[in-house]
N, C-alpha and C positions, 0 to 999 in steps of 0.2 A: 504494500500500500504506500509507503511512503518513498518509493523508487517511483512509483507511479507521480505521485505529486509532484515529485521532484522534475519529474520529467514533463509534466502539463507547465510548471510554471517557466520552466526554461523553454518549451515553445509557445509560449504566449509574449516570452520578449523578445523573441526572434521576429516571431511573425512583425511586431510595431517599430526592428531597425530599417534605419536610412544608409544604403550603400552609396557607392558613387553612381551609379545606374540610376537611382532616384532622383538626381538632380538635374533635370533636363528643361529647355530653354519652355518658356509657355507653360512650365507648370506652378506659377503662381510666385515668382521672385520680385520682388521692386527694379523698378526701371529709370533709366534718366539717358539722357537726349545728349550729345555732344557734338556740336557745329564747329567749323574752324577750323579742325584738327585734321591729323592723315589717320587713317586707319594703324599704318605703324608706329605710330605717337601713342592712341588708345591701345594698344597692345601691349607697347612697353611698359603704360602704365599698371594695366591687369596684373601681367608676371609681377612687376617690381613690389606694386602696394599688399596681393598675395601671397610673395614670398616672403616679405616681413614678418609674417605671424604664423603663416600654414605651411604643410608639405604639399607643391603644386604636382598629384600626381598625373593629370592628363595636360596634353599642350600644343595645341592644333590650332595654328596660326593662319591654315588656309578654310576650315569651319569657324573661327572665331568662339570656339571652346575652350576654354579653362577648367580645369576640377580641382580642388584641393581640401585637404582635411587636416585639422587639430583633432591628436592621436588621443589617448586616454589621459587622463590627471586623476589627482588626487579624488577628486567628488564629480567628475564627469567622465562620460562613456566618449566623450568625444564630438566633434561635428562632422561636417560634409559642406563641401561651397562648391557652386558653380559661378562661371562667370562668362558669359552668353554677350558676342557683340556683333551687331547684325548691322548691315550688310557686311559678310567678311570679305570685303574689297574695299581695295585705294581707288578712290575719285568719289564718292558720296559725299552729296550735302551735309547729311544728316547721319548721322549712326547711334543706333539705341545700344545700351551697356542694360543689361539685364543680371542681376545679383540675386542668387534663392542660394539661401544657408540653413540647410536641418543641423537638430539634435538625433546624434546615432540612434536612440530609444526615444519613444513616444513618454516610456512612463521616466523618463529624465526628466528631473525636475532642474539642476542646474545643467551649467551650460553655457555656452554664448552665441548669440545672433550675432555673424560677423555682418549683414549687410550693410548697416552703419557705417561701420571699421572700413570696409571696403569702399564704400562709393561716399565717401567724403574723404577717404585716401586717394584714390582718383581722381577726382573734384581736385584737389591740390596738385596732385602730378600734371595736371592740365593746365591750371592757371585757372578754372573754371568756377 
């Protein structure tokens, strides 16, 4: 009986983790707009302001993809960040930076939202 419980409650936290597969553009991250700039000015800034704080595990400069994650600590399971910049091409007016940061577990209660951290780290690498 109590293998059993042990085992129900260890997949009831599996099922509520965030890998890096869950953070994908469109699925409900904050956005913001950047004018002026080149497409590899906005890129530079992803990597730079990202690698500050997290490990940048994906980095796909011709998708305008970023992934990265803060591992485990003391009182958290950890995160997950993506970091989404459309159109991934030089010459557009206009280019959206899209940021969605999970907590690894749903039932985590600390934690940090980097989305913040990230696109007012950017907002500064820009001048913007």
């Amino acid at each position: 009986m109590r293998s059993w419980v042990i085992g129900l409650a260890i997949a009831m936290v599996m099922l509520g983790c965030a890998t890096l597969d869950s953070v994908k553009p469109g699925a409900g991250g904050s956005t913001f707009e950047v004018r002026g700039r080149s497409y590899d000015a906005i890129w530079k800034a992803a990597v730079r302001v990202a690698g500050q704080s997290l490990t940048i595990v994906e980095s796909d400069k011709a998708t305008g993809t970023l992934r990265a994650e803060k591992g485990m600590g003391l009182a958290t399971w950890g995160e997950v960040v993506g970091i989404f910049i459309r159109p991934p091409r030089s010459g557009a007016a206009v280019y959206t930076v899209e940021v969605l940061s999970l907590k690894r577990s749903q039932l985590q209660v600390t934690g940090q939202d980097w989305t913040t951290t990230i696109i007012s780290g950017m907002k500064a690498e820009l001048d913007q």
